[in-house]
ZANU-134926 format. One record per atom (N, C-alpha, C, O): x, y, z; residue number from 1; atom name. Coordinates in nm, 3 decimals, padded with zeros to 5 digits. Layout:
N
     east    north       up    i  at
        X        Y        Z  NUM  CA
...
REM end
This chain:
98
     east    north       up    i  at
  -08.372   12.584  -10.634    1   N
  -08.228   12.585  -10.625    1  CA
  -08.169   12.581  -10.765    1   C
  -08.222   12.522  -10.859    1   O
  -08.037   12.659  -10.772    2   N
  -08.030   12.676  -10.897    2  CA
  -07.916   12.574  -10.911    2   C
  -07.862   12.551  -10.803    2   O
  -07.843   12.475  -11.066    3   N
  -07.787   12.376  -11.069    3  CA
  -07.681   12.396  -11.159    3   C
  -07.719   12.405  -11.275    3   O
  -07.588   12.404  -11.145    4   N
  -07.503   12.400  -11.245    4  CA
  -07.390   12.282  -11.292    4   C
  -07.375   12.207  -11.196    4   O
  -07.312   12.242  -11.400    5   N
  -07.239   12.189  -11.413    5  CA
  -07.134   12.242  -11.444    5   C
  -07.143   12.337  -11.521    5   O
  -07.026   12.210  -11.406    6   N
  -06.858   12.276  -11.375    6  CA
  -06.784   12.169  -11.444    6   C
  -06.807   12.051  -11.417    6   O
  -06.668   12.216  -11.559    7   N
  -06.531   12.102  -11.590    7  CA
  -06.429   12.156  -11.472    7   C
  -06.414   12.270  -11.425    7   O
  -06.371   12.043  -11.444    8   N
  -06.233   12.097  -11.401    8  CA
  -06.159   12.182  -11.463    8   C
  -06.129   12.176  -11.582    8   O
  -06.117   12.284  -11.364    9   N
  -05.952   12.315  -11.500    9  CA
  -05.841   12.285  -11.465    9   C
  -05.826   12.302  -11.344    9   O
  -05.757   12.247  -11.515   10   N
  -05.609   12.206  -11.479   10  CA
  -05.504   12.322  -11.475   10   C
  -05.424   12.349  -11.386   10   O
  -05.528   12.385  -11.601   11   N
  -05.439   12.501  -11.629   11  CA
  -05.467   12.665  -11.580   11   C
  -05.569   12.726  -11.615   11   O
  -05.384   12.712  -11.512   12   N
  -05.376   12.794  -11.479   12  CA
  -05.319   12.953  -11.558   12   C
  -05.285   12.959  -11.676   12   O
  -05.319   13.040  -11.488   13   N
  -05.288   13.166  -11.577   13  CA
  -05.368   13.319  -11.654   13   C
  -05.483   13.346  -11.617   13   O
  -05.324   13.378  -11.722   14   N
  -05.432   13.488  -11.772   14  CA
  -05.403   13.409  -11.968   14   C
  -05.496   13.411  -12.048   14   O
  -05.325   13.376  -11.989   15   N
  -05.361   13.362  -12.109   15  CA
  -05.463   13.242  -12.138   15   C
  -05.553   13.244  -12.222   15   O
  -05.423   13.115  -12.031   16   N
  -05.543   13.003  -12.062   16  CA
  -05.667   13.104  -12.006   16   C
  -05.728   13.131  -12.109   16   O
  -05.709   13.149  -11.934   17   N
  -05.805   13.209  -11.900   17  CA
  -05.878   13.299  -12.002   17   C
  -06.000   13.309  -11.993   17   O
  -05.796   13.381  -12.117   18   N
  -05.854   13.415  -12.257   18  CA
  -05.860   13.357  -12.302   18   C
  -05.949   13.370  -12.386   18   O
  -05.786   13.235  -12.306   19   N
  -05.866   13.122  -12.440   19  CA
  -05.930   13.060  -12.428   19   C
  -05.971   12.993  -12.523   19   O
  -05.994   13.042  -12.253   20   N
  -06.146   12.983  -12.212   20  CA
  -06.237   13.051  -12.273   20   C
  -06.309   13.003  -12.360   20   O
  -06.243   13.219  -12.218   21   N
  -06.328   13.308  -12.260   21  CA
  -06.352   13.320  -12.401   21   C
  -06.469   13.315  -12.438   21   O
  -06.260   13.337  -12.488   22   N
  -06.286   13.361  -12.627   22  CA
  -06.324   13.241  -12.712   22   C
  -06.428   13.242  -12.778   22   O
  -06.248   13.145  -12.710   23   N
  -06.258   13.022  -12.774   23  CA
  -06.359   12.919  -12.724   23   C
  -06.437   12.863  -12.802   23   O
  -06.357   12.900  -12.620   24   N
  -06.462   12.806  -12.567   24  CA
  -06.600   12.886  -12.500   24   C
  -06.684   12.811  -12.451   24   O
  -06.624   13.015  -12.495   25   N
  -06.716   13.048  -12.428   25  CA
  -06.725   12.984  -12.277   25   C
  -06.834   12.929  -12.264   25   O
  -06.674   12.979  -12.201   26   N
  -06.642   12.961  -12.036   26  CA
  -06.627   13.054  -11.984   26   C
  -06.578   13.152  -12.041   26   O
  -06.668   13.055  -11.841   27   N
  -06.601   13.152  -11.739   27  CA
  -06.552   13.044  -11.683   27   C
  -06.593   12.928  -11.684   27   O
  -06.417   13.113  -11.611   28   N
  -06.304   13.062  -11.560   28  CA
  -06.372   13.068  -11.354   28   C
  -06.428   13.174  -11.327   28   O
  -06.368   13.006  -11.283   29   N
  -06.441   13.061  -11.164   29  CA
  -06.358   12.934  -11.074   29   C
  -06.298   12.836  -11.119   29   O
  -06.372   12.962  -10.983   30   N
  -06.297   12.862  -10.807   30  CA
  -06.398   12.876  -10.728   30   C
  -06.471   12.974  -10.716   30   O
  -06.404   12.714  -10.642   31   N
  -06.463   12.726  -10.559   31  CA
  -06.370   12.708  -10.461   31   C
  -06.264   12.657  -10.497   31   O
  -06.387   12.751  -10.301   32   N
  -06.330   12.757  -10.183   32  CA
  -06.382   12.727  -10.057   32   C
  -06.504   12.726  -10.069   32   O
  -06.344   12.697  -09.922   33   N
  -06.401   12.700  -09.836   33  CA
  -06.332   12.629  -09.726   33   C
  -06.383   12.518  -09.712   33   O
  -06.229   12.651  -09.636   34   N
  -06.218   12.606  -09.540   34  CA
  -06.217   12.471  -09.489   34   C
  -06.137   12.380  -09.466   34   O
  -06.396   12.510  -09.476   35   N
  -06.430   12.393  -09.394   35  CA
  -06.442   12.232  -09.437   35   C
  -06.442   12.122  -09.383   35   O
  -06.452   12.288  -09.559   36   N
  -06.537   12.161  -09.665   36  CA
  -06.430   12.105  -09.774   36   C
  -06.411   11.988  -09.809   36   O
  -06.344   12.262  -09.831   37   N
  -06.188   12.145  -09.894   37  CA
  -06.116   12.187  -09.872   37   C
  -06.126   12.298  -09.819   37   O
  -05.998   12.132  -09.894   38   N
  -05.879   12.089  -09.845   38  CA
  -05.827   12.198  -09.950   38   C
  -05.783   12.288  -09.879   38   O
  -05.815   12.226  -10.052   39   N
  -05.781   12.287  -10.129   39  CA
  -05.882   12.336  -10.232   39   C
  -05.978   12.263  -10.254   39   O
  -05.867   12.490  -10.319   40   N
  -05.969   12.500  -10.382   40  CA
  -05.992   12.465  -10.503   40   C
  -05.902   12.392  -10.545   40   O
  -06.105   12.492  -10.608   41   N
  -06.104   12.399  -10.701   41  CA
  -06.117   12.497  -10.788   41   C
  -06.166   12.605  -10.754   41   O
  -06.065   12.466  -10.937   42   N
  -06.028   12.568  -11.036   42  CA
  -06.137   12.513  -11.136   42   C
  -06.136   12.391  -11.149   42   O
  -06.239   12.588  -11.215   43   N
  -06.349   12.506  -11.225   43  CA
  -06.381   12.601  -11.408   43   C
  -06.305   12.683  -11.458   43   O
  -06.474   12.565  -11.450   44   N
  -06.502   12.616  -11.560   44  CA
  -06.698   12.593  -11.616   44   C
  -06.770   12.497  -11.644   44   O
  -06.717   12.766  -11.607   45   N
  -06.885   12.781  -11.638   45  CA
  -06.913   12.790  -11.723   45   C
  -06.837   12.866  -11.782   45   O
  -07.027   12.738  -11.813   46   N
  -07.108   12.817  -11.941   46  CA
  -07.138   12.950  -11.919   46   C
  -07.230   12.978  -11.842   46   O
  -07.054   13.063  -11.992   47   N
  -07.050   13.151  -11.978   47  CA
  -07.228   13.238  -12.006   47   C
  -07.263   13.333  -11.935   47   O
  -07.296   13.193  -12.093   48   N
  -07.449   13.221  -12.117   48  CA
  -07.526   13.174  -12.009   48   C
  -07.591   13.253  -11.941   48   O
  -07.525   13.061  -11.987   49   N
  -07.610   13.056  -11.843   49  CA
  -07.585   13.121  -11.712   49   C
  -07.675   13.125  -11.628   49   O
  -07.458   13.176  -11.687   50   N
  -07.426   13.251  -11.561   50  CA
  -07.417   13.404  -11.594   50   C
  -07.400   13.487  -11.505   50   O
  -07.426   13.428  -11.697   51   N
  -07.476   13.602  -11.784   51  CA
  -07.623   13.565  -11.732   51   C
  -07.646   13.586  -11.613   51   O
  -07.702   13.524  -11.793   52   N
  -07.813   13.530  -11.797   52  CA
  -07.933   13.502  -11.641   52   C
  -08.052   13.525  -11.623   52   O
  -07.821   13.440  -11.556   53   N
  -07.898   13.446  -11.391   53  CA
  -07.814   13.568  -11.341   53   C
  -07.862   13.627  -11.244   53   O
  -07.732   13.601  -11.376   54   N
  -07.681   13.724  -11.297   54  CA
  -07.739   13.846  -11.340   54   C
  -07.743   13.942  -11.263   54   O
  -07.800   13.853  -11.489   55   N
  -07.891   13.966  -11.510   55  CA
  -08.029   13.966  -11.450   55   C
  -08.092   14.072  -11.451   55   O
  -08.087   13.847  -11.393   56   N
  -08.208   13.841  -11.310   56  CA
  -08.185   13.855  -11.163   56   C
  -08.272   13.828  -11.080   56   O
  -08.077   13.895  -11.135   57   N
  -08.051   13.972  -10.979   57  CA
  -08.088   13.818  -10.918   57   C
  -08.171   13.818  -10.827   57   O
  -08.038   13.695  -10.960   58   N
  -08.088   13.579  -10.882   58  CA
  -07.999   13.476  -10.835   58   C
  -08.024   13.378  -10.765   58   O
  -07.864   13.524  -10.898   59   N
  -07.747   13.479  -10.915   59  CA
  -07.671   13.535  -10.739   59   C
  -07.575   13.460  -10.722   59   O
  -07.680   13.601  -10.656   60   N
  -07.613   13.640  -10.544   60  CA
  -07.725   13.569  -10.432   60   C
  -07.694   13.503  -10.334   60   O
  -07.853   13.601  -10.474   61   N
  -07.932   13.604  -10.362   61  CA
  -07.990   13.419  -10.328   61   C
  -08.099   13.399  -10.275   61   O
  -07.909   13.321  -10.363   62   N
  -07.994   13.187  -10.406   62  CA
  -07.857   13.087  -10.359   62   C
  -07.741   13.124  -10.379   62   O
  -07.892   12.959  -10.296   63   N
  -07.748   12.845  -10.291   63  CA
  -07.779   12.792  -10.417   63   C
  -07.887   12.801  -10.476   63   O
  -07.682   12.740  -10.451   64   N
  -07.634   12.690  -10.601   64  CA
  -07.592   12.519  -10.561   64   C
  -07.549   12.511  -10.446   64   O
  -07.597   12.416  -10.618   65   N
  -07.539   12.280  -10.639   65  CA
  -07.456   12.339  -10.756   65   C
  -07.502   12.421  -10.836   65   O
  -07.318   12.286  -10.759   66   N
  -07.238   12.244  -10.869   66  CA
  -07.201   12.115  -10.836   66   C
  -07.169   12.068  -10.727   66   O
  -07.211   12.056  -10.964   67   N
  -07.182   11.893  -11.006   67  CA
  -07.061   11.916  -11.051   67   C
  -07.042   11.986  -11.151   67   O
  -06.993   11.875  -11.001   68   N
  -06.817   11.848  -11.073   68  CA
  -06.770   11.719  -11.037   68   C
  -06.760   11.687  -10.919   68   O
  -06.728   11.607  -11.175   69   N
  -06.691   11.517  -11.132   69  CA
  -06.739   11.417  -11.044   69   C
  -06.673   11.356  -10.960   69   O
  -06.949   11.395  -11.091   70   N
  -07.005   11.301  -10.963   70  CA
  -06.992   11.354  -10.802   70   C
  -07.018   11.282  -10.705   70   O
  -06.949   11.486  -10.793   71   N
  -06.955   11.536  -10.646   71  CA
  -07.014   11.656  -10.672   71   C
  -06.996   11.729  -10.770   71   O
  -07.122   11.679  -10.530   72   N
  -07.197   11.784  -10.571   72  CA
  -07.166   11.909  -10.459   72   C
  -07.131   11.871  -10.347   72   O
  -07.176   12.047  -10.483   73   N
  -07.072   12.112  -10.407   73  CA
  -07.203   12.215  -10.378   73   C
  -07.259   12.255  -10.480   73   O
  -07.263   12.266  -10.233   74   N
  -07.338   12.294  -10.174   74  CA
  -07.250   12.492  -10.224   74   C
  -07.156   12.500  -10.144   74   O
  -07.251   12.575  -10.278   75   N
  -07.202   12.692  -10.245   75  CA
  -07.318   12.827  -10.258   75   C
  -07.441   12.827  -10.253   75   O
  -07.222   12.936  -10.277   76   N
  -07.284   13.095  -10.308   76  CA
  -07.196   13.158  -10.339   76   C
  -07.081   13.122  -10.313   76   O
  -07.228   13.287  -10.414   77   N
  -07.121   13.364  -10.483   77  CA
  -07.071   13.453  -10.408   77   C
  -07.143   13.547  -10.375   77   O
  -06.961   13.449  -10.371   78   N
  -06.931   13.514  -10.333   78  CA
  -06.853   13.658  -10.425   78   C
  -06.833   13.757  -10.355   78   O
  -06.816   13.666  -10.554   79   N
  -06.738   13.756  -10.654   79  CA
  -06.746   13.758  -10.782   79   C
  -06.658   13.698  -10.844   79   O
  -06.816   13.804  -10.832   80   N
  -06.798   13.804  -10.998   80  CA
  -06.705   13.957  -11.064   80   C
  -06.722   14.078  -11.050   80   O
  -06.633   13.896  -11.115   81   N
  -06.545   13.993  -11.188   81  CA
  -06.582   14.062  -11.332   81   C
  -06.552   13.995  -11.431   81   O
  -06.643   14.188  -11.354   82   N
  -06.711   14.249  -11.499   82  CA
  -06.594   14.278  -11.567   82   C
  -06.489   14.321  -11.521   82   O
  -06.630   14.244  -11.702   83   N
  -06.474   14.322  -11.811   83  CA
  -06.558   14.460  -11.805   83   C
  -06.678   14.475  -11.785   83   O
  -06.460   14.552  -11.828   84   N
  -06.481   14.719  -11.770   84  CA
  -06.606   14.745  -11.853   84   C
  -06.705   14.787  -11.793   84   O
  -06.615   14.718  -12.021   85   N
  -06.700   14.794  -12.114   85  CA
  -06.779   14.687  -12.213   85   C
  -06.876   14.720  -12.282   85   O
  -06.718   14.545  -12.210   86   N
  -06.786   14.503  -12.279   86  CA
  -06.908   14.361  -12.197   86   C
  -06.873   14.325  -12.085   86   O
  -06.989   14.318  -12.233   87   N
  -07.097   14.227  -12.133   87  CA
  -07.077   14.112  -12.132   87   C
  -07.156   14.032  -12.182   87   O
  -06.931   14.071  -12.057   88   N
  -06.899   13.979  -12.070   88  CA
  -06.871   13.956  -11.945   88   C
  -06.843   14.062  -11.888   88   O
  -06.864   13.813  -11.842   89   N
  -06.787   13.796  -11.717   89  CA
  -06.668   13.760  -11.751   89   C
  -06.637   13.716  -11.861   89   O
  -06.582   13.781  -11.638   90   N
  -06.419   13.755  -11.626   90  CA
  -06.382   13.610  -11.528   90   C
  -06.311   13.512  -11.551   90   O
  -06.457   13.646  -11.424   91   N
  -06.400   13.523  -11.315   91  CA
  -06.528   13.553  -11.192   91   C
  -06.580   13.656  -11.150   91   O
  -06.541   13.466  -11.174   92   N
  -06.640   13.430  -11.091   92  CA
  -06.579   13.326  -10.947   92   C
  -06.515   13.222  -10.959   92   O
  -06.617   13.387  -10.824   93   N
  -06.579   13.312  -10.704   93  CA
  -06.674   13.254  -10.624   93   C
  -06.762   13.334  -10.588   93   O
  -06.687   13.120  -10.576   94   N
  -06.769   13.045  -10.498   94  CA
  -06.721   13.046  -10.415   94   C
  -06.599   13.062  -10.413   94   O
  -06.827   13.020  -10.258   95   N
  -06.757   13.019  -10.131   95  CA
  -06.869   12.824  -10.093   95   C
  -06.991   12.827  -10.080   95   O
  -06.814   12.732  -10.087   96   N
  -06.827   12.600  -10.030   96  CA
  -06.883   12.613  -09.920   96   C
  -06.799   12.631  -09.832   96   O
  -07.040   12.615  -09.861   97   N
  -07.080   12.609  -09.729   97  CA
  -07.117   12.451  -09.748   97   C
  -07.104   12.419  -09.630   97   O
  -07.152   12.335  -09.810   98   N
  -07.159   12.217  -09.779   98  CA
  -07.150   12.152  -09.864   98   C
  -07.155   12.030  -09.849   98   O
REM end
């Protein structure tokens, strides 16, 4: 199972969202789900470790733990967003099955 750790994000938008990407090296990504929260969660990835399982085709096909905040969030990907030309991710979407 693959493990990741997530910050919260507070701030919303496309410009905080370039200054995750550029300045901090993050992908910007949400998790969701119905069943499991109440609302979704606006979250923030090491952008090199989620490049680097998504180029091993291992990143769609696998459940994931994210640790956010001492709570651990059962999901799968449901969306990753490519910038058109250069090898970078944009936004990434989790779907909460437990």
């Amino acid at each position: 199972m693959i493990i990741l750790n997530a910050i919260l994000r507070i701030k919303r938008g496309t410009n905080n969202s370039r200054y995750v990407r550029k300045v901090q090296r993050k992908v910007p990504g949400i998790i969701y789900g119905k069943k499991f929260l109440k609302n979704e969660l606006l979250i923030l990835l090491d952008h090199d470790k989620i490049f680097n399982l998504q180029e091993k085709d291992i990143l769609f096909s696998k459940k994931m733990s994210i640790f956010l905040e001492n709570k651990k969030f059962l999901v799968i990907v449901k969306d990753i967003q490519y910038h058109a030309f250069k090898p970078i991710l944009l936004h990434i979407d989790f779907l909460c099955i437990g």
